[in-house]
mmCIF file of the N, C-alpha and C atoms, coordinates in Angstrom:
data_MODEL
# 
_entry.id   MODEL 
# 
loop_
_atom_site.group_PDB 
_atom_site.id 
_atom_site.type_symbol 
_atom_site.label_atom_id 
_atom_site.label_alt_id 
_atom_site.label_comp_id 
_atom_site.label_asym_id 
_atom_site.label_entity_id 
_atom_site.label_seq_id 
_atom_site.pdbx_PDB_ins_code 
_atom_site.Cartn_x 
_atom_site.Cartn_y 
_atom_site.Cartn_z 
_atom_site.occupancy 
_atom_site.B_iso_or_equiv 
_atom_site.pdbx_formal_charge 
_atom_site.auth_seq_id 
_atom_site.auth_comp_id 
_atom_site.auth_asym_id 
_atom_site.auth_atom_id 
_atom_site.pdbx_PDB_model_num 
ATOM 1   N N  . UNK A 1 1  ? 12.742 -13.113 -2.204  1.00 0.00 ? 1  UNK A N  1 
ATOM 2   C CA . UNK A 1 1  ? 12.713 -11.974 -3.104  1.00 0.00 ? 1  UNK A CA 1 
ATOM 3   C C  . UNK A 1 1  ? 13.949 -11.125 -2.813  1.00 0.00 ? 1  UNK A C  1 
ATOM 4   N N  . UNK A 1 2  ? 14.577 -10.709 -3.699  1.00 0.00 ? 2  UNK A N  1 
ATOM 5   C CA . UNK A 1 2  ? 15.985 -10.190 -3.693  1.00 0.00 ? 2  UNK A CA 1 
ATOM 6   C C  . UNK A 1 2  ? 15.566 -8.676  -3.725  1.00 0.00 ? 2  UNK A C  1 
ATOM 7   N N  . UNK A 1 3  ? 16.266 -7.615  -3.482  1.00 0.00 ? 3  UNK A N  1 
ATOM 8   C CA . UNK A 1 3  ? 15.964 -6.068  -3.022  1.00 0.00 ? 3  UNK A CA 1 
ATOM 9   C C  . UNK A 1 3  ? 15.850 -5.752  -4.444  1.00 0.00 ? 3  UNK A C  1 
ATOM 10  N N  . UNK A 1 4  ? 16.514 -6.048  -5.673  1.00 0.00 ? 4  UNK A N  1 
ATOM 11  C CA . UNK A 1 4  ? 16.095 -5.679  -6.789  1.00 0.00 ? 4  UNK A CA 1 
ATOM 12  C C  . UNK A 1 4  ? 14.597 -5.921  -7.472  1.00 0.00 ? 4  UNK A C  1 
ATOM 13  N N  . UNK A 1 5  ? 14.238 -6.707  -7.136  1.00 0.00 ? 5  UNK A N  1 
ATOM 14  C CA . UNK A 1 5  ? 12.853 -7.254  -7.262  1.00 0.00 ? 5  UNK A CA 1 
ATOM 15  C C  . UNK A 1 5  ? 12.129 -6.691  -6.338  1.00 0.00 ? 5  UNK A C  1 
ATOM 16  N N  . UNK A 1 6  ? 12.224 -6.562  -5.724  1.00 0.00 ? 6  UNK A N  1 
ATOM 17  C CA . UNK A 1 6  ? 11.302 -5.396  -4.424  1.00 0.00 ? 6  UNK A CA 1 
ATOM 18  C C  . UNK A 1 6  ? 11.303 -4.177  -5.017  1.00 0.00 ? 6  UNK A C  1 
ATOM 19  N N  . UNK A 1 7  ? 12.345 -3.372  -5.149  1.00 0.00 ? 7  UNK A N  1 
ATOM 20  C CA . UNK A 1 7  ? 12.336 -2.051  -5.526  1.00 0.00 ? 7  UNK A CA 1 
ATOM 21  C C  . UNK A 1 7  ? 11.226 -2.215  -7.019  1.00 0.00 ? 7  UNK A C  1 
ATOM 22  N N  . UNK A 1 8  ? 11.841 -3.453  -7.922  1.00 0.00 ? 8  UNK A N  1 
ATOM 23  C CA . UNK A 1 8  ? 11.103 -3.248  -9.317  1.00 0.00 ? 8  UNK A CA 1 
ATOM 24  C C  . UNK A 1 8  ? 9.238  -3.362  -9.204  1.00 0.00 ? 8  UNK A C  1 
ATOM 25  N N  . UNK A 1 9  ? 8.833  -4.218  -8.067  1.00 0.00 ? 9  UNK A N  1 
ATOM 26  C CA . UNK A 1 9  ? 7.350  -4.411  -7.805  1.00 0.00 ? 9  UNK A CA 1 
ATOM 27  C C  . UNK A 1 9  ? 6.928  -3.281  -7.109  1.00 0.00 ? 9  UNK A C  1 
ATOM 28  N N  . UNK A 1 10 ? 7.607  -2.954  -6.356  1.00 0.00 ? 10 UNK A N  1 
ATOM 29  C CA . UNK A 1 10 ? 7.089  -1.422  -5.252  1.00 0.00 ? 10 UNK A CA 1 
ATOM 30  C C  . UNK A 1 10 ? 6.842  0.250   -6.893  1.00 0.00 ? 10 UNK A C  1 
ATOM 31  N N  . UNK A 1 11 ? 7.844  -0.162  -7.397  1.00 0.00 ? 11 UNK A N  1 
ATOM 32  C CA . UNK A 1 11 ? 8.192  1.017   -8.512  1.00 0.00 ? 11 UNK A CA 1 
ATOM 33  C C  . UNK A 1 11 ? 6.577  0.841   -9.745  1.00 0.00 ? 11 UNK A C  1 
ATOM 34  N N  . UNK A 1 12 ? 6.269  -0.565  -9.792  1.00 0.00 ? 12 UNK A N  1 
ATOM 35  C CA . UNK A 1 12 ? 5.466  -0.888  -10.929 1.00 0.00 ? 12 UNK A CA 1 
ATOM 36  C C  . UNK A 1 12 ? 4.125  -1.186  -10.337 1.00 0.00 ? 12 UNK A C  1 
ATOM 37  N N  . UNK A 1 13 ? 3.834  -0.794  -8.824  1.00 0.00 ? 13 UNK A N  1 
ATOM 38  C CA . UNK A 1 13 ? 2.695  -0.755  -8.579  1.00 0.00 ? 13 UNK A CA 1 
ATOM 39  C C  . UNK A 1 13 ? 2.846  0.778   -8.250  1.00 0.00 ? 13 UNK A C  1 
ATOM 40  N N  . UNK A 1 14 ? 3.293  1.684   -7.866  1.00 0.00 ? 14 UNK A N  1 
ATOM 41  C CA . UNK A 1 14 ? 3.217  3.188   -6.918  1.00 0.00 ? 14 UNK A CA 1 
ATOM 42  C C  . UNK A 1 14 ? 3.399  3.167   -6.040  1.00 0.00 ? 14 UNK A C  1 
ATOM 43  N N  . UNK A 1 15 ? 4.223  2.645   -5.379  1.00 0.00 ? 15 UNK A N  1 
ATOM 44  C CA . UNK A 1 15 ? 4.906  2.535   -4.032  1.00 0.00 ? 15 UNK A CA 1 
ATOM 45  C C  . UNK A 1 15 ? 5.892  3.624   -3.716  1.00 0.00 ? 15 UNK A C  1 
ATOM 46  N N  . UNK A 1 16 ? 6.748  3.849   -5.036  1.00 0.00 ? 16 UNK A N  1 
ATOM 47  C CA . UNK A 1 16 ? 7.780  4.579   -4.793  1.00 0.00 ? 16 UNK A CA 1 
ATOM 48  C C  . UNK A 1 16 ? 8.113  4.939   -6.154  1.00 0.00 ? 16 UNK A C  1 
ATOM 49  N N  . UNK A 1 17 ? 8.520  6.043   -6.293  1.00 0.00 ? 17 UNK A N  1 
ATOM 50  C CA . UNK A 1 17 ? 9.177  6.496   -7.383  1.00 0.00 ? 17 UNK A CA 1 
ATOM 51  C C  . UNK A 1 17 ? 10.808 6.959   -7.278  1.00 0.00 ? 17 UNK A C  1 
ATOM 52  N N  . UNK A 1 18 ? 11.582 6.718   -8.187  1.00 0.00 ? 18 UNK A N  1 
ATOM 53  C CA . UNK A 1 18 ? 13.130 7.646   -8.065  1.00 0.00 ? 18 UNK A CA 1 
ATOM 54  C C  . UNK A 1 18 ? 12.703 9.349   -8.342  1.00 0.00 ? 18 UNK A C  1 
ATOM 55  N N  . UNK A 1 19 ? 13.183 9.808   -7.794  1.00 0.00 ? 19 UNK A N  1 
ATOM 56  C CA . UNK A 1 19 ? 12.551 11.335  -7.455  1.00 0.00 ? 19 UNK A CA 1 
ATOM 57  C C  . UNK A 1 19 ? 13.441 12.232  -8.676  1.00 0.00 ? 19 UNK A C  1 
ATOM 58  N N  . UNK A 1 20 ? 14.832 11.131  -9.442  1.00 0.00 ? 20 UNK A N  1 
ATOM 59  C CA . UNK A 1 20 ? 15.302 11.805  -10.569 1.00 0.00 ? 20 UNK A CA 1 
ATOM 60  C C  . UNK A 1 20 ? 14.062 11.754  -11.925 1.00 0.00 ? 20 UNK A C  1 
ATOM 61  N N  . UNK A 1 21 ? 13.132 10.871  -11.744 1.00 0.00 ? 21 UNK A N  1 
ATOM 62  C CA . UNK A 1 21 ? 12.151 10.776  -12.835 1.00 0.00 ? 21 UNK A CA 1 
ATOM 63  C C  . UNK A 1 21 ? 11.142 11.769  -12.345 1.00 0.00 ? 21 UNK A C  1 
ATOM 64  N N  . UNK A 1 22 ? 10.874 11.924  -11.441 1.00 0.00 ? 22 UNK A N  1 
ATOM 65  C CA . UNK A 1 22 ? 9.873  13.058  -11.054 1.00 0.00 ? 22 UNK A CA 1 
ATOM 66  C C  . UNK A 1 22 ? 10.881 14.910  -11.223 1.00 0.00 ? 22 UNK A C  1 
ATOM 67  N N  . UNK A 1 23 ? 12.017 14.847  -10.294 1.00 0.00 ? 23 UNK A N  1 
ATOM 68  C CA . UNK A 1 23 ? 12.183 16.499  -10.403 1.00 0.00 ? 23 UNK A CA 1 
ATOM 69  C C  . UNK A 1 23 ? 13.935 16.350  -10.924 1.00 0.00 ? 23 UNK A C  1 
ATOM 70  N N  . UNK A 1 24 ? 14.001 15.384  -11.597 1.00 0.00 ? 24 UNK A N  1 
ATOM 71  C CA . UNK A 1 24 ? 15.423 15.317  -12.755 1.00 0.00 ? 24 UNK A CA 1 
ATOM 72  C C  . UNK A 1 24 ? 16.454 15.804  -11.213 1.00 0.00 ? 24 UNK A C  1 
ATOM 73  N N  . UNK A 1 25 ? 16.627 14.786  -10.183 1.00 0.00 ? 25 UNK A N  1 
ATOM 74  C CA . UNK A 1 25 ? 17.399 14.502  -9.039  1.00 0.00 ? 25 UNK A CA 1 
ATOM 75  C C  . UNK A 1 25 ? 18.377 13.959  -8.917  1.00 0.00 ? 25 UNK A C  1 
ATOM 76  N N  . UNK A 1 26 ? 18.796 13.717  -7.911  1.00 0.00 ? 26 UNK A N  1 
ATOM 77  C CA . UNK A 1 26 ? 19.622 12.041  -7.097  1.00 0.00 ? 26 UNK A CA 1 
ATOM 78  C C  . UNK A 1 26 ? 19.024 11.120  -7.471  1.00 0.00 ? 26 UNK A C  1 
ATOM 79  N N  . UNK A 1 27 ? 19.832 9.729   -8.274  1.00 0.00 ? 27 UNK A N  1 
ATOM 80  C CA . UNK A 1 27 ? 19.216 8.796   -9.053  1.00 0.00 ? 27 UNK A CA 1 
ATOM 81  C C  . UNK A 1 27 ? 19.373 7.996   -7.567  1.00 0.00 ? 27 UNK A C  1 
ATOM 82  N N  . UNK A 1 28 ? 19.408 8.415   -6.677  1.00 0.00 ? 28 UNK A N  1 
ATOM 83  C CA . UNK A 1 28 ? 19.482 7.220   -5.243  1.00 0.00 ? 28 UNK A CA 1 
ATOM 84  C C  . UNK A 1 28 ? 18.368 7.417   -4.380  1.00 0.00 ? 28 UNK A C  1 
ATOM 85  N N  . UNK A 1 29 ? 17.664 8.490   -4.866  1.00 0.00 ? 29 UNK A N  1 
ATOM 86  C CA . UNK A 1 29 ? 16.822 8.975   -3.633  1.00 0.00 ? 29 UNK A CA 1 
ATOM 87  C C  . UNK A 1 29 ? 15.227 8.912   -4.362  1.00 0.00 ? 29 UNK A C  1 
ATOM 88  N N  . UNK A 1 30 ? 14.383 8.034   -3.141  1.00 0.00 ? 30 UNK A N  1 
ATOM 89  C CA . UNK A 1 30 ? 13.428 8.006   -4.038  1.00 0.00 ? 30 UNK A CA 1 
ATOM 90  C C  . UNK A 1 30 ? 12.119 8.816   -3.020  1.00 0.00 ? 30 UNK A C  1 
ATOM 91  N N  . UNK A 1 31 ? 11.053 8.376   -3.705  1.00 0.00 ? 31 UNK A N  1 
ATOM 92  C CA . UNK A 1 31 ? 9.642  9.261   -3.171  1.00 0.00 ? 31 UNK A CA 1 
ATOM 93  C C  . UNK A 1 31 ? 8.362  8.645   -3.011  1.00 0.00 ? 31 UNK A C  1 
ATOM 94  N N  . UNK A 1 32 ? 7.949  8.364   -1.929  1.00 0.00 ? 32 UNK A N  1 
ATOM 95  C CA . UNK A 1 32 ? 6.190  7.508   -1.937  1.00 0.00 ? 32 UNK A CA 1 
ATOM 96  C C  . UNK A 1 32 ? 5.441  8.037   -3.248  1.00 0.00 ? 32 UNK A C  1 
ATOM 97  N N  . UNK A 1 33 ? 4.895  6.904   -3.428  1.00 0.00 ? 33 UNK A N  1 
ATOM 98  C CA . UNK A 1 33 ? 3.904  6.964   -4.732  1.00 0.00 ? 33 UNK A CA 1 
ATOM 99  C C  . UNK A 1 33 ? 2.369  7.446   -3.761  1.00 0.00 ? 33 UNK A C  1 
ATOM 100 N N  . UNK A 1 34 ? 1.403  7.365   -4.162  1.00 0.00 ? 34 UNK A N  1 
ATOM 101 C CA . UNK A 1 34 ? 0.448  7.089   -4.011  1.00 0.00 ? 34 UNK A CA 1 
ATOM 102 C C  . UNK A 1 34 ? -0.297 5.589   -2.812  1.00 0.00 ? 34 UNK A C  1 
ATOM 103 N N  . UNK A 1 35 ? 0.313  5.002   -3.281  1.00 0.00 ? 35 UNK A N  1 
ATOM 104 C CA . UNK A 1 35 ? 0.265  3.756   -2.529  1.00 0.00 ? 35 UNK A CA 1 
ATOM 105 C C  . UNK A 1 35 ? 1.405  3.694   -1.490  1.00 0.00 ? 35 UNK A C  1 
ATOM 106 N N  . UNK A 1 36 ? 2.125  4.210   -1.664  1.00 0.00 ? 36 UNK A N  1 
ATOM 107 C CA . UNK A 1 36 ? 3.429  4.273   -0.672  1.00 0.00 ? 36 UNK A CA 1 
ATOM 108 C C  . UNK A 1 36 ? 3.015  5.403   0.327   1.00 0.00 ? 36 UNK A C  1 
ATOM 109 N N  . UNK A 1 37 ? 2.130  6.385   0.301   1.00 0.00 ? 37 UNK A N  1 
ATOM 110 C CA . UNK A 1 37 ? 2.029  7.208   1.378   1.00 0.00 ? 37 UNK A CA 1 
ATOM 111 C C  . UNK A 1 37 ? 0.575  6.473   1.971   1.00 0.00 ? 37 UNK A C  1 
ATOM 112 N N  . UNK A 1 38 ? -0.194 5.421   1.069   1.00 0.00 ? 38 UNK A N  1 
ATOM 113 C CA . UNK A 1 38 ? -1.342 4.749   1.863   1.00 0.00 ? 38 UNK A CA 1 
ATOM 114 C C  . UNK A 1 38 ? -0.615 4.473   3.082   1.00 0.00 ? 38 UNK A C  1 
ATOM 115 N N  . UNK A 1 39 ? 0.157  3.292   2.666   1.00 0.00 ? 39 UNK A N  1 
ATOM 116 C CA . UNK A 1 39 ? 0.693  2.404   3.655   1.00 0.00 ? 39 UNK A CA 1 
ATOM 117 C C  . UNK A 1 39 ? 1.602  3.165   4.745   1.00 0.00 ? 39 UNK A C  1 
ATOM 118 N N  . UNK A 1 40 ? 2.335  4.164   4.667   1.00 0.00 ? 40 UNK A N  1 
ATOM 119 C CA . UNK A 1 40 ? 2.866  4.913   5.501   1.00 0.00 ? 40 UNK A CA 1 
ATOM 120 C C  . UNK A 1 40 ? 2.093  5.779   6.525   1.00 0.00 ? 40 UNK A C  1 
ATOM 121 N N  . UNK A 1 41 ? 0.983  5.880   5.868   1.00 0.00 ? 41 UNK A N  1 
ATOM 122 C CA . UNK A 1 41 ? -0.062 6.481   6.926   1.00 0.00 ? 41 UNK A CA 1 
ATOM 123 C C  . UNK A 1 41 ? -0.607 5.047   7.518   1.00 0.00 ? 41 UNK A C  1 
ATOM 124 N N  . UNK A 1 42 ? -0.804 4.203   7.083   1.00 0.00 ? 42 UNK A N  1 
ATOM 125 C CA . UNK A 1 42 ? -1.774 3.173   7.641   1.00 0.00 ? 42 UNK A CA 1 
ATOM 126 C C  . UNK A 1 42 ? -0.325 2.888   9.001   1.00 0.00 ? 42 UNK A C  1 
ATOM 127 N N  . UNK A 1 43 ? 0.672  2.463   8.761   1.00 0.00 ? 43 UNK A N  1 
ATOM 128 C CA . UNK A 1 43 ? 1.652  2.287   9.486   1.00 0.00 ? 43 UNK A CA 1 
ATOM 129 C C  . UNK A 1 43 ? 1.847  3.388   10.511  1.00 0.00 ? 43 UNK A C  1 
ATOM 130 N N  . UNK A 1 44 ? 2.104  4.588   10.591  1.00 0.00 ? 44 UNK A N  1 
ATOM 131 C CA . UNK A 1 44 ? 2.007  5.426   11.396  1.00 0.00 ? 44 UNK A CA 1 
ATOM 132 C C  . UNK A 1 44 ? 0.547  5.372   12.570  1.00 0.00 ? 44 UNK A C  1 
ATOM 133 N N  . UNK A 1 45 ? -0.873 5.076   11.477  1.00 0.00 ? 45 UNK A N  1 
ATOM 134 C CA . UNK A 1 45 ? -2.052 5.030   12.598  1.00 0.00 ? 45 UNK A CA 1 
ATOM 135 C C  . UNK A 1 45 ? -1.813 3.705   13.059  1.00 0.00 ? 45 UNK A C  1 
ATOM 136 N N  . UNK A 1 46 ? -1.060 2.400   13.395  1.00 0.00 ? 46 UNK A N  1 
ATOM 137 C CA . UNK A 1 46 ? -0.912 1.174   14.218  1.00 0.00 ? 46 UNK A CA 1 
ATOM 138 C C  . UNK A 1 46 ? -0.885 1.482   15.113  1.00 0.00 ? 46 UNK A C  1 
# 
């Protein structure tokens, strides 16, 4: 799986959002979805 395809499956489940579609930003900088702060907490409690 190539990083473009990662970003596009992470983006189309809620993993991550570009934070220019949320607060009209940096089109480089993005933001946990919903599912992206699951897993970041689940990762932090390991």
């Amino acid at each position: 799986m190539d990083f473009k395809k990662l970003i596009a499956h992470s983006k189309e489940y809620g993993f991550i959002f570009q934070s220019s579609e949320i607060y009209d930003g940096l089109a480089a900088v993005y933001d946990y979805g919903p599912m992206g702060t699951e897993l970041k907490n689940n990762i932090k409690q390991y």
